[in-house]
C-alpha positions as CSV (number, residue, x, y, z in Angstrom):
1,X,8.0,29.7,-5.0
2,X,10.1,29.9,-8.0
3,X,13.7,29.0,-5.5
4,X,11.6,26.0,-3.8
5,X,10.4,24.5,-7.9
6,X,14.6,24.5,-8.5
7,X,15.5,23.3,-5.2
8,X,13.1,20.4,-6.6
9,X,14.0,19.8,-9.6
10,X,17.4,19.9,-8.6
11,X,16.6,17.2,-5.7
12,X,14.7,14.9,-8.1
13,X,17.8,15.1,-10.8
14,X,20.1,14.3,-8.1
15,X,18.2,10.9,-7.0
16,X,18.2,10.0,-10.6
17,X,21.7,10.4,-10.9
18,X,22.5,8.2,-7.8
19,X,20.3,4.8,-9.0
20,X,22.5,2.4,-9.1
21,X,25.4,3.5,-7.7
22,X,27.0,3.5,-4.2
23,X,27.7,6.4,-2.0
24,X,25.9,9.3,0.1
25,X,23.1,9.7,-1.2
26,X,19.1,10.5,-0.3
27,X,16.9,7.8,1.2
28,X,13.0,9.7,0.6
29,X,9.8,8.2,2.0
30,X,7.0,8.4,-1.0
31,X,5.7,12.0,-1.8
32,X,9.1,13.4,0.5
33,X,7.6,13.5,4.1
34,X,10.5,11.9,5.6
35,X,13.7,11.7,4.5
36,X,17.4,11.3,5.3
37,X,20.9,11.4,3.8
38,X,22.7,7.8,4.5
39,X,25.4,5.5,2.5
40,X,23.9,3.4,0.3
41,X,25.2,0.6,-1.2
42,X,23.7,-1.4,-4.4
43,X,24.1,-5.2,-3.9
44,X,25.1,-6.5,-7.7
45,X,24.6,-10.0,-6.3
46,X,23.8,-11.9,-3.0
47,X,27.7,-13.1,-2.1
48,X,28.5,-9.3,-2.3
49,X,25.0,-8.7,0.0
50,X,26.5,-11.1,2.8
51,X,29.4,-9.9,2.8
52,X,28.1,-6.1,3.2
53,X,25.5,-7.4,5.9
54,X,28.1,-8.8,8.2
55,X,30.5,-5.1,8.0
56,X,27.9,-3.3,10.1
57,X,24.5,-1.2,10.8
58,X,23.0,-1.5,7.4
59,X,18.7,-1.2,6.7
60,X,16.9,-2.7,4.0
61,X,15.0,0.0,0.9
62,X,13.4,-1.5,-2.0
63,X,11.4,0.9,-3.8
64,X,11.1,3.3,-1.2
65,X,6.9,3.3,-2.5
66,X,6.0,3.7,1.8
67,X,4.7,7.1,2.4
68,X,5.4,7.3,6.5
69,X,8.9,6.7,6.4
70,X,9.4,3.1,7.4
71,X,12.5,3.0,5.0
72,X,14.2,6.1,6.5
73,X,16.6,4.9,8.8
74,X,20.1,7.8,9.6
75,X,23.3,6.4,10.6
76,X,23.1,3.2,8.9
77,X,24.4,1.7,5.4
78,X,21.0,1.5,3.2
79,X,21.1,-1.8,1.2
80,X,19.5,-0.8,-2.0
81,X,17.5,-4.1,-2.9
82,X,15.2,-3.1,-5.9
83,X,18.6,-1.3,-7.5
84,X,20.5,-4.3,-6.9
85,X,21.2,-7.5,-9.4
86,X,19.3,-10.3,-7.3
87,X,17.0,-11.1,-10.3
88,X,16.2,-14.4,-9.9
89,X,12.8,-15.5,-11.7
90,X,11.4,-18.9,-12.6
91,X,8.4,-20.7,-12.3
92,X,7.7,-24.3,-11.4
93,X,4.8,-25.8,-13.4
94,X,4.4,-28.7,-11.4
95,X,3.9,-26.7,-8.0
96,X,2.6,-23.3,-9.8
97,X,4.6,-21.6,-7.8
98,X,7.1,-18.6,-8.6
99,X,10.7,-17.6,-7.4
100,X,11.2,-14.4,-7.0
101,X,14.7,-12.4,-6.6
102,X,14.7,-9.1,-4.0
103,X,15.6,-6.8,-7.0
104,X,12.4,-7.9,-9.2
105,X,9.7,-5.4,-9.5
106,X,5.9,-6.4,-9.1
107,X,5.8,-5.5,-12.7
108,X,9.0,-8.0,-14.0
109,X,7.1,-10.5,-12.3
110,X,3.2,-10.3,-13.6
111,X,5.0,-9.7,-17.3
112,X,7.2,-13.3,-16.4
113,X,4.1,-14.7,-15.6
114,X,1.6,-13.6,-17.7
115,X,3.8,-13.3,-21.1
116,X,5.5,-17.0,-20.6
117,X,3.4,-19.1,-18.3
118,X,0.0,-17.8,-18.9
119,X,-0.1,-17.2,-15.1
120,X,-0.7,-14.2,-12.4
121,X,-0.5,-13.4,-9.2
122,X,-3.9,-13.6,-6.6
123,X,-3.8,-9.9,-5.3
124,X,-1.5,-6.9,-5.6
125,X,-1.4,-3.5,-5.3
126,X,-1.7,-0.6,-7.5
127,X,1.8,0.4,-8.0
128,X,4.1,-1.9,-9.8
129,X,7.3,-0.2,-9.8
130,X,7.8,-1.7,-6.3
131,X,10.2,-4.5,-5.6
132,X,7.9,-7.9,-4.6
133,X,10.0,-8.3,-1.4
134,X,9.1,-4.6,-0.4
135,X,5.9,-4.9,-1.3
136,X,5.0,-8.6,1.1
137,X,6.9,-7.1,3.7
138,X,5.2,-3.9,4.2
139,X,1.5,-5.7,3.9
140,X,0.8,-4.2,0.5
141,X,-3.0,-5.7,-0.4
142,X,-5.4,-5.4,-3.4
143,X,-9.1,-6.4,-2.5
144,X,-10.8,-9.3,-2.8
145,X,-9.5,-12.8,-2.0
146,X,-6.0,-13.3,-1.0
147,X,-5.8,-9.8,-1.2
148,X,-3.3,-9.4,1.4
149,X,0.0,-10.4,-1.2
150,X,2.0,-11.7,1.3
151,X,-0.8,-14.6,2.0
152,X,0.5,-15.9,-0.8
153,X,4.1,-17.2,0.0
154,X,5.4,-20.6,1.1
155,X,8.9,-20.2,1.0
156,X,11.3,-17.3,1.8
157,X,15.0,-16.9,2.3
158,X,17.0,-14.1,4.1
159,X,20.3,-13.5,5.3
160,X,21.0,-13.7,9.0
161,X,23.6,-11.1,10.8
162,X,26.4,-13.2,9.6
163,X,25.5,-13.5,5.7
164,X,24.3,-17.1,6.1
165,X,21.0,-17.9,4.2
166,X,18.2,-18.9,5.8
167,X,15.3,-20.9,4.5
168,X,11.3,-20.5,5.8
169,X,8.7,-22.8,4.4
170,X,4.9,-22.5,5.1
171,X,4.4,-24.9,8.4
172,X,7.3,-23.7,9.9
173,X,6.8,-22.0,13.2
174,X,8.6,-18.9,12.6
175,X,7.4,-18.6,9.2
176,X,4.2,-16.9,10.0
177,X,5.9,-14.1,11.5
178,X,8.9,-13.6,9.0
179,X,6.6,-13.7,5.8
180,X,5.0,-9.7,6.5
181,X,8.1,-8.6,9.2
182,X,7.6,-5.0,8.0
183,X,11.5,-4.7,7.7
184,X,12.5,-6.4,11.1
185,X,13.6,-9.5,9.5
186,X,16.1,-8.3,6.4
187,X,17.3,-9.1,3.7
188,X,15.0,-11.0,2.0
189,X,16.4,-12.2,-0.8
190,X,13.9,-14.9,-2.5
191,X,10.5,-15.6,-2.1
192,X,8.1,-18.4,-3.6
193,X,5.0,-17.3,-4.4
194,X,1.6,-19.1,-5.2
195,X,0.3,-17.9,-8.5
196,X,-3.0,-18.4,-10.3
197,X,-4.6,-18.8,-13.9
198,X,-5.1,-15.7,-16.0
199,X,-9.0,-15.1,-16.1
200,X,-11.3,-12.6,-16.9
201,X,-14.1,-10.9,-15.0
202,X,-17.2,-9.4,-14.5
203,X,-16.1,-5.2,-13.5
204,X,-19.2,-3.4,-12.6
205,X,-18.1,0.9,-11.9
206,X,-20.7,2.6,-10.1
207,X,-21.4,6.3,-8.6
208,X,-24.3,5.5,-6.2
209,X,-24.9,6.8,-2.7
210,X,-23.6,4.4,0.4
211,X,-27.2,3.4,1.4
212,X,-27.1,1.4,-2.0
213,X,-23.8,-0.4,-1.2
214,X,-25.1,-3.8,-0.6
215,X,-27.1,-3.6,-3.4
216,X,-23.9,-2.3,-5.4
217,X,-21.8,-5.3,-3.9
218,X,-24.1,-7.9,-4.8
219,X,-22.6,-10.9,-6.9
220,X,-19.5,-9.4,-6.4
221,X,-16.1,-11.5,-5.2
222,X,-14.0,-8.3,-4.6
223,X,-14.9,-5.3,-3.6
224,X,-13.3,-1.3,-4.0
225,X,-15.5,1.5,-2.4
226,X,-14.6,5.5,-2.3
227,X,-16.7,8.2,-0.6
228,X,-16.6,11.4,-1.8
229,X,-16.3,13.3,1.9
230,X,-17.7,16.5,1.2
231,X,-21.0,15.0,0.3
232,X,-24.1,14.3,2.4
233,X,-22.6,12.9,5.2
234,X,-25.8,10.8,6.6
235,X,-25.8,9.5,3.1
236,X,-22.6,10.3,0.8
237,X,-21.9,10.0,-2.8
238,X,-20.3,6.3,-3.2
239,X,-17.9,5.5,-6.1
240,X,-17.9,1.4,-6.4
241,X,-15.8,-1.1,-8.1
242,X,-17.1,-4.7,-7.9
243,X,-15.8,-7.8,-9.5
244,X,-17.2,-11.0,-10.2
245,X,-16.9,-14.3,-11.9
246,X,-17.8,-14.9,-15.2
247,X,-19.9,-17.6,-14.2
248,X,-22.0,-15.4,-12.2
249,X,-23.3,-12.9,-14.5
250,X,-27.0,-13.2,-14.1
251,X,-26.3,-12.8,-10.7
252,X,-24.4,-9.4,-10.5
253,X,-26.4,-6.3,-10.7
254,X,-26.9,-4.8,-14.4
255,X,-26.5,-1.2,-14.1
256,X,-27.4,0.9,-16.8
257,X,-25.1,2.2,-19.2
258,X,-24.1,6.2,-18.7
259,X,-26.7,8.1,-20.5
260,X,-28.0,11.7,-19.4
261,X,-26.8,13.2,-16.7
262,X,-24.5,9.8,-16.0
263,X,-22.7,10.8,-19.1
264,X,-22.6,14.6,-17.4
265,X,-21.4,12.9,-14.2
266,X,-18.2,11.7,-16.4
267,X,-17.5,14.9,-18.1
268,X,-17.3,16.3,-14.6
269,X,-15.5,13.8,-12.6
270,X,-12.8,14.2,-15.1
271,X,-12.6,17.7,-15.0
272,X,-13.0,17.9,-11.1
273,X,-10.0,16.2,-10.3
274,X,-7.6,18.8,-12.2
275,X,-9.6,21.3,-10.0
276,X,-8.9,19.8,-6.9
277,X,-5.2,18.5,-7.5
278,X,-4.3,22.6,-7.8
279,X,-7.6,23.9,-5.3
280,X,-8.2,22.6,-2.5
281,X,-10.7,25.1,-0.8
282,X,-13.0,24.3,-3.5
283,X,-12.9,20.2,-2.5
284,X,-16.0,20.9,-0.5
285,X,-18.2,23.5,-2.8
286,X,-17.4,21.2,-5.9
287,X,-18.3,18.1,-3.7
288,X,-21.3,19.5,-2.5
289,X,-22.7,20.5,-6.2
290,X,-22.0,16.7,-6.7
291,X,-24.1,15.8,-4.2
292,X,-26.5,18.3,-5.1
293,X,-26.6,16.9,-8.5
294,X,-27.2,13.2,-7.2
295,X,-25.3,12.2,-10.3
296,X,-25.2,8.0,-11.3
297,X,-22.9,6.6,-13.8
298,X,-21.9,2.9,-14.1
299,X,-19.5,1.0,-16.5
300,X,-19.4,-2.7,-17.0
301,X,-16.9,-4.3,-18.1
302,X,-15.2,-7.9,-19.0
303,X,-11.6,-7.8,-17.9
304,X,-9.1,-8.7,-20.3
305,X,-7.0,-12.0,-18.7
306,X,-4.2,-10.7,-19.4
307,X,-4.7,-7.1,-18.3
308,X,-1.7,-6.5,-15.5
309,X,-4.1,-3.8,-13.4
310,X,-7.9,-5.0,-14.2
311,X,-8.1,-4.4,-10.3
312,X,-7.7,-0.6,-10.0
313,X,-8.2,-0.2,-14.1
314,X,-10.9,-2.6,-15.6
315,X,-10.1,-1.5,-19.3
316,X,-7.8,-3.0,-21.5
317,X,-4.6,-2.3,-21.6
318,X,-2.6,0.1,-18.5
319,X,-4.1,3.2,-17.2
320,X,-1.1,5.4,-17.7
321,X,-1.7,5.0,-21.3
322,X,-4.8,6.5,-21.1
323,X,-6.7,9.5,-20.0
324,X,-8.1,9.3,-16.9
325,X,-11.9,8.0,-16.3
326,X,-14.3,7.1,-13.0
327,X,-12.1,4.1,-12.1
328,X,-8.3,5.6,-12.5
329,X,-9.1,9.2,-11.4
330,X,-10.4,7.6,-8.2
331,X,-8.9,4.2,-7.4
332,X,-5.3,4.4,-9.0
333,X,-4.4,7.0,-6.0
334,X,-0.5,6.8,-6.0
335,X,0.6,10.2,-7.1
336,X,-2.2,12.4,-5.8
337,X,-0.6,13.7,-2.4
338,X,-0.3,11.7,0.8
339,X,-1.7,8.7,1.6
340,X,-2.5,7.7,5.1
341,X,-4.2,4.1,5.8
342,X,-5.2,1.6,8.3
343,X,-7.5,-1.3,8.7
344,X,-10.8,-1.5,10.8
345,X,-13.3,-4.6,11.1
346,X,-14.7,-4.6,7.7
347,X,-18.6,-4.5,8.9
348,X,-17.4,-1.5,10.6
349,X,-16.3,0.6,7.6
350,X,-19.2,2.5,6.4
351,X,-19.1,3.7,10.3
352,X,-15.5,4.6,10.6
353,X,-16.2,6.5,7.1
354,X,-18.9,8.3,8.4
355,X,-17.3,9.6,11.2
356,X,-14.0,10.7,9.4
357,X,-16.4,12.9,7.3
358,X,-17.8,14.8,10.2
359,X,-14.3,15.5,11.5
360,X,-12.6,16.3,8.9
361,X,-15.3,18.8,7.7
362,X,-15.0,20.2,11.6
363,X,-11.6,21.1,10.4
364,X,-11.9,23.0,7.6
365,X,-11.9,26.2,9.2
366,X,-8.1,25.7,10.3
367,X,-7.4,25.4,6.6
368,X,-7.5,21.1,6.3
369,X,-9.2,19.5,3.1
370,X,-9.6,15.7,2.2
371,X,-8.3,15.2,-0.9
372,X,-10.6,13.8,-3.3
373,X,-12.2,10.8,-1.9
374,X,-11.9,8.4,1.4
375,X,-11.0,5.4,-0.4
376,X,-11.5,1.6,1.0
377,X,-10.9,-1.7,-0.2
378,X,-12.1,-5.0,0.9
379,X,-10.4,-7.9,2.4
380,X,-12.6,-10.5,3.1
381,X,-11.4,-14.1,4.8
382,X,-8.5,-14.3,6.7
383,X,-4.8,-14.6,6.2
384,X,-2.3,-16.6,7.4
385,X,1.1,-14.4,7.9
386,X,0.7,-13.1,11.7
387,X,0.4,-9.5,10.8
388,X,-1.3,-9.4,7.8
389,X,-4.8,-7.0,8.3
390,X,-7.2,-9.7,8.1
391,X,-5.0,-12.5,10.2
392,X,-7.9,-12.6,12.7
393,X,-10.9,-11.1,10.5
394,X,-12.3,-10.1,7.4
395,X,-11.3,-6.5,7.4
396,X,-11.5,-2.9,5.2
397,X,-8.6,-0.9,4.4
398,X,-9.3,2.8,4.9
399,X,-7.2,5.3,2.7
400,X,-7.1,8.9,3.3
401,X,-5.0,11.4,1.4
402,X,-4.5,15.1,1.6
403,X,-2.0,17.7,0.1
404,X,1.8,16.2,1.9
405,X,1.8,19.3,4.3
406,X,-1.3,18.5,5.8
407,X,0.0,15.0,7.0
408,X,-0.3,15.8,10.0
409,X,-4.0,16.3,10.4
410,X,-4.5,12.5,8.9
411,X,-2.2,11.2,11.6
412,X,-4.6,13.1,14.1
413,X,-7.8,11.3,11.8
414,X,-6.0,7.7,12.8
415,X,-5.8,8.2,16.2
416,X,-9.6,9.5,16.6
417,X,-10.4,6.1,14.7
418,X,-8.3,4.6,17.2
419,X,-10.1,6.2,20.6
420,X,-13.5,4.7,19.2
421,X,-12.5,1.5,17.3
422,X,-9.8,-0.5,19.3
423,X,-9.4,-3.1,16.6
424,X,-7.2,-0.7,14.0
425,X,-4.7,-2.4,12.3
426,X,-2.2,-1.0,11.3
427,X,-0.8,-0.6,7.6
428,X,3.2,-1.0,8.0
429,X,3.8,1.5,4.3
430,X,1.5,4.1,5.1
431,X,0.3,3.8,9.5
432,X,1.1,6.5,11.9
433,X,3.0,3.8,13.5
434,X,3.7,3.6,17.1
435,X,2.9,2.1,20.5
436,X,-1.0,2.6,20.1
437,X,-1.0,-0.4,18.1
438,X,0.6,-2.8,20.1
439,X,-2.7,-4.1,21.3
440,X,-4.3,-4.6,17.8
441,X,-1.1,-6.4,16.6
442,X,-1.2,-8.6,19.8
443,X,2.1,-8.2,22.4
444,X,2.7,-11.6,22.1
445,X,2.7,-11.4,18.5
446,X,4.9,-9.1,18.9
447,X,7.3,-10.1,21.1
448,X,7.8,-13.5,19.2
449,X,9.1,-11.4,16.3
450,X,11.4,-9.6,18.5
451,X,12.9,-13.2,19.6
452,X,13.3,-14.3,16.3
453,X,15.3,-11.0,15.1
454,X,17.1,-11.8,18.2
455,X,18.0,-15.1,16.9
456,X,19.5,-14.3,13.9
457,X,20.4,-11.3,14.4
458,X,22.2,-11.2,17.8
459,X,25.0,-8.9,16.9
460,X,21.8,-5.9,16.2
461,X,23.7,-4.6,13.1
462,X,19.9,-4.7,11.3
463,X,18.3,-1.6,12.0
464,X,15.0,-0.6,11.3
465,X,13.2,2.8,11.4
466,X,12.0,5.1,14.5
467,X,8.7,4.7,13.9
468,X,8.9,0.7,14.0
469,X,10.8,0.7,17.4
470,X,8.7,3.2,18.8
471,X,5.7,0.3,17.9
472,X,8.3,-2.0,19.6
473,X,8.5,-0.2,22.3
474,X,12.8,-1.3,21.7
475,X,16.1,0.6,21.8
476,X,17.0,4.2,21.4
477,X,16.5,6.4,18.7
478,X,19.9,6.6,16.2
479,X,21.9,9.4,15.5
480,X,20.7,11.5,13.3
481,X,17.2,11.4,15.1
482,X,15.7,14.5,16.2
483,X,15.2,12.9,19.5
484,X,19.1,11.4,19.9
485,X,21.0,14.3,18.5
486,X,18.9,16.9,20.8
487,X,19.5,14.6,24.0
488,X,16.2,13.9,24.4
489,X,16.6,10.3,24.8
């Protein structure tokens, strides 16, 4: 115990020690599932990018924020993009729109835009140390409208196999495909984004049972659910966030404010999840006196405008400043353990839910706990890059998350989803990926975006990660594989 804490700490020192600079160092999926040593290089600006693009095999890593190693890719030069000194950032008042570099973090840009154009951005996710371009082009999504962030670009420009730039607007016919490429189509160095006024809004937290969730949703624009999986499983304890428009007050619900045992319910939920960060065989006992309890709790807020997380944090201000409450402790998920997710039809969810709670309690005698909650998030409407979730449907995104070495059993959670619902999307961060999605993703779909990486890429020196070819259904695994250094393959 005490050898494997040093051998950490002594990891984590030496990947501080190698931001931003070039040389062997180690390329880490989030949380440190997958992981492999590789050159990296640390592009200061975008001549210098070309010309390291058009020496040989090279991948693409922004903030490395993916947990099921899409950026893990042996053999190959790693082009560190959010490291690098591709900073661009300006906005265009007359088309609101916003320029964005490849080494600009989700959190450069909403400061830019809130701080000196009274601006932000539709949709984002809940972690904004990632780079933009990461973030579009592994599907991240908030909830709500847009909520898919990559929806949201009309221009992008990468650089082909030789260096060259080149330029995709909205309308284009390849530009549906190259906007959310998932790391086939590389490196993107600028994007123009859409951007929106700052507003406030109606934030409505709410600890319910999921019988209730219509009435929870009601009024509501966007819309955050968790289910606490250890509870009733015909009817489980529901955590909700809603938002809505100012304009539509008398319209959203009015929950009461916590008073008895809803001011009990908070004093616990804070102090449960310390318990079952360090615990997890009592997930389920703890759980189940929560459901015993049949607890309520609601907070209603007004969102400050200029509030960079009101989606995962309704208070003012950021949540790591803060200790945690209902809404952090069970939306702001980033640092809890592993997190699995995929997208099902979205009037399918509270199915899909139900069924992942009787399976995953069928597993608990082997040892496997849920941790925490089964999280999903809204995405209503429909999206125009080709493989965003919702591209053909309103859809929810389902997040599961257990201690990092029971990854495994989540993987085995997708593909039971997978046998019953043949509509799972994949999410391209944080997806078992592989050939079982093919179908969902559409062959066609998919084959298009092999032409176009074929176009400007026909000398193959982009190379992107087992677990996307293996959805591909292209190539051979690279050195440094399991599969190509045993001779499997």
């Amino acid at each position: 115990m005490i050898r494997k804490y040093l051998r950490t700490r002594r990891e984590r020192a030496a990947d501080r020690r190698a931001i931003g600079t070039d040389g062997k160092r180690w390329v880490r999926s989030w949380i440190n599932v997958y992981r492999c040593e590789t050159e990296a290089r640390v592009p200061h600006d975008e001549t210098a990018l070309a010309k390291l693009v058009s020496e040989g095999r090279y991948s693409c890593v922004g903030q490395s924020h993916s947990y099921n190693g899409v950026q893990v890719v042996p053999g190959v030069t790693a082009m560190m993009m959010r490291e690098g000194g591709i900073k661009t950032l300006s906005y265009d008042p007359a088309t609101e729109t916003v320029r964005v570099g490849a080494s600009v973090s989700v959190r450069d840009l909403k400061l830019f835009l809130r701080d000196q154009h009274g601006r932000g951005l539709h949709n984002s996710g809940n972690y904004m140390e990632q780079s933009v371009v990461g973030a579009l082009a592994t599907g991240t999504h908030g909830f709500g409208p847009r909520a898919v962030m990559a929806d949201s670009v009309v221009e992008l420009t990468f650089l082909d196999g030789k260096g060259q730039r080149v330029t995709l607007r909205r309308g284009d016919p390849e530009f549906a495909y190259v906007a959310l490429s998932f790391g086939t189509i590389a490196p993107i160095v600028e994007l123009v984004l859409e951007t929106k006024p700052l507003e406030s809004y109606i934030s409505v937290s709410s600890m319910s049972r999921l019988s209730k969730l219509d009435e929870l949703r009601q009024g509501g624009i966007a819309v955050n659910w968790a289910v606490m999986p250890y509870t009733d499983p015909d009817d489980p304890v529901v955590m909700t966030h809603v938002l809505a428009e100012c304009a539509d007050e008398k319209v959203v619900v009015a929950h009461p404010k916590a008073s008895g045992s809803g001011k009990f319910a908070a004093w616990f939920l804070r102090h449960y999840y310390k318990l079952d960060r360090f615990l997890p065989r009592l997930r389920r006992p703890m759980q189940r006196f929560i459901d015993w309890l049949d607890l309520e709790q609601s907070e209603r807020v007004i969102t400050d405008p200029g509030d960079l997380d009101y989606l995962y944090d309704p208070k003012p201000g950021l949540k790591e400043n803060r200790a945690p409450s209902i809404t952090r402790g069970l939306f702001s998920t980033t640092y809890t353990g592993y997190n699995l997710a995929f997208f099902v039809p979205l009037e399918r969810a509270p199915a899909v839910v139900k069924f992942i709670i009787r399976e995953a309690d069928a597993l608990r005698d082997l040892g496997f706990f849920l941790k925490g909650i089964i999280s999903v998030r809204e995405l209503p409407g429909v999206a125009e890059p080709v493989f965003a979730a919702n591209a053909r449907r309103p859809m929810a995104a389902i997040d599961l998350f257990a201690d990092p070495r029971d990854y495994a059993w989540l993987e085995r959670l997708q593909r039971l989803v997978m046998r019953y619902e043949v509509d799972t999307r994949p999410h391209f961060g944080k997806s078992a990926l592989g050939p079982q999605f093919r179908s969902s993703l559409g062959l066609d779909h998919l084959d298009q975006l092999m032409r176009i990486y074929e176009r400007y890429f026909p000398e193959g020196n982009l190379m992107f990660s087992e677990r996307v070819r293996a959805m591909f259904d292209v190539g051979r695994p690279l050195p440094g594989e399991a599969a190509a250094d045993a001779g499997l393959v």
